[in-house]
C-alpha positions, 0 to 999 in steps of 0.5 A: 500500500502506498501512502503519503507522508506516512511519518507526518500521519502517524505523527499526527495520530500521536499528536491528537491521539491523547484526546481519545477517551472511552472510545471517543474522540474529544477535540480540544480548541483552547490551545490551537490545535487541529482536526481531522475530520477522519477521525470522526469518520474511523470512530464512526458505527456506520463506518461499516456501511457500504461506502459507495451507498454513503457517498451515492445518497448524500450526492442525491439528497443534495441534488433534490435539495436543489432542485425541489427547492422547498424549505420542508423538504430542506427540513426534513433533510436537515432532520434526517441527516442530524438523526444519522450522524449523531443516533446512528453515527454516534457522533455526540450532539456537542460536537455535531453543532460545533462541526456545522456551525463552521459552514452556517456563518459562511452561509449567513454571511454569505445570505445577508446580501439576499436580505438586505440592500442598500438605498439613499433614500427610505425604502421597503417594508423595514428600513434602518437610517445609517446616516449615509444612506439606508438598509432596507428590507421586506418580508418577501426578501426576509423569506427567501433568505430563509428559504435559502438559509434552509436549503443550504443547510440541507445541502451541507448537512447531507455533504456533512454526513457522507464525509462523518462517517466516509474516509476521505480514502474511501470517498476518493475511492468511490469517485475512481468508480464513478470514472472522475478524471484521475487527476482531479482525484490525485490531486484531491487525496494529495492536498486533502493530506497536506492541509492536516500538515501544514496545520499540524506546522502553524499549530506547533509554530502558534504554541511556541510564538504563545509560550514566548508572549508572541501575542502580547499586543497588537503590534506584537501578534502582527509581527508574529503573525507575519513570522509565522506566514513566512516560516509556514510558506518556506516550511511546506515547500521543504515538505513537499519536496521531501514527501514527493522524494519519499513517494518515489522511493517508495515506487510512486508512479502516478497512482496513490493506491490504498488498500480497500475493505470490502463492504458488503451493501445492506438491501435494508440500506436502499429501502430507507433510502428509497423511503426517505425519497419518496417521502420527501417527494410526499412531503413536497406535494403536500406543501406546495 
């Protein structure tokens, strides 16, 4: 079996490893450190579900998600998915939030733009006088957004899902069966493995700027902040250059190859699916 950076992963497992207790992995975030998301993914129970399933049905559920365009079914989506990956998963509910909530700032951000515009003069339903001009709103607006919010959420959840309880080496395995281009695979599998590295380097480099009163005030933390850049960038190019040399001594030939487990499809698995899909079409002609 061929891996990348085998010494920095097992590095890595050493590093967070200590925070496994009775059969769980506890995440600290006090202290800068990381995450992987495939430590989730090994702790999960349904780890052992066939992995072209898990990566074929969150794809579809987020394909119906977009096209049905409906904030019930969007709700139902989120229900389920949360009811798979913290019952059936045995993700803690704790973390799970944690987890989401990274992507619900981008996308209530990113949605502020839909509710909300902009004017010199008092406009809409809602308007707030900024001095300059005014932001205005209205209920049509305020609904959409929500109606946006929902079905991205939806979206992300069932992504969230799939990744929860799929390897990324399984994942990358079911898109080599699905004939994705085999350089978008490499190249998947190559940085997926990166980024842990280059924040296993900034969190070591952040302790030991903290240890040292690196952030003691503003003009301080910038000028840490602009050490740590520089060493990240000079520091990853030295490990990129190590990693290929040591992925060619180990016979690299263009293809990553890892060792599958073969795990046999539960038909009880696609009766559920097929249920749950024909209940989100019920649910859709029942709302609209």
């Amino acid at each position: 079996m061929l891996t990348l950076g085998k010494g920095s992963d097992f590095k890595h497992l050493n590093t967070y490893g200590s925070g496994v207790k009775n059969g769980h992995h506890r995440i600290g975030h006090k202290h800068g450190e990381g995450f992987s998301i495939d430590f989730y993914a090994y702790n999960s129970k349904i780890r052992y579900w066939n992995s072209d399933f898990k990566v074929v049905f969150p794809i579809l559920i987020l394909i119906l998600c977009i096209v049905l365009d409906n904030p019930y079914v969007s709700t139902a989506v989120i229900i389920a998915m949360a009811y798979i990956t913290v019952i059936k998963g045995g993700l803690s509910l704790h973390e799970y939030l944690a987890i989401m909530s990274i992507p619900v700032v981008f996308i209530v951000i990113s949605v502020f733009a839909i509710a909300f515009d902009f004017s010199k003069q008092p406009m809409g339903q809602y308007n707030l006088n900024l001095g300059l001009c005014y932001m205005f709103t209205s209920q049509a607006n305020l609904k959409k957004a929500g109606y946006l919010v929902l079905k991205v959420f939806a979206a992300v959840s069932a992504l969230q899902m799939m990744t929860l309880s799929t390897p990324s080496s399984e994942i990358i395995s079911v898109l080599r069966k699905l004939h994705v281009p085999k350089l978008i695979i490499e190249l998947m599998n190559i940085i997926y493995r990166y980024i842990f590295i280059l924040t296993d380097i900034f969190t070591n480099m952040k302790n030991s700027a903290e240890s040292r009163q690196g952030y003691c005030d503003f003009k301080t933390s910038c000028y840490t902040f602009g050490n740590i850049a520089g060493n990240v960038l000079i520091i990853s190019l030295k490990k990129a250059n190590a990693y290929y040399d040591a992925m060619e001594a180990r016979c690299y030939d263009g293809d990553l190859v890892f060792l599958q487990e073969d795990k046999k499809l539960d038909p009880m698995l696609i009766v559920s699916a097929l249920a749950f899909i024909i209940a989100l079409f019920l649910i859709l002609g029942f709302t609209e």
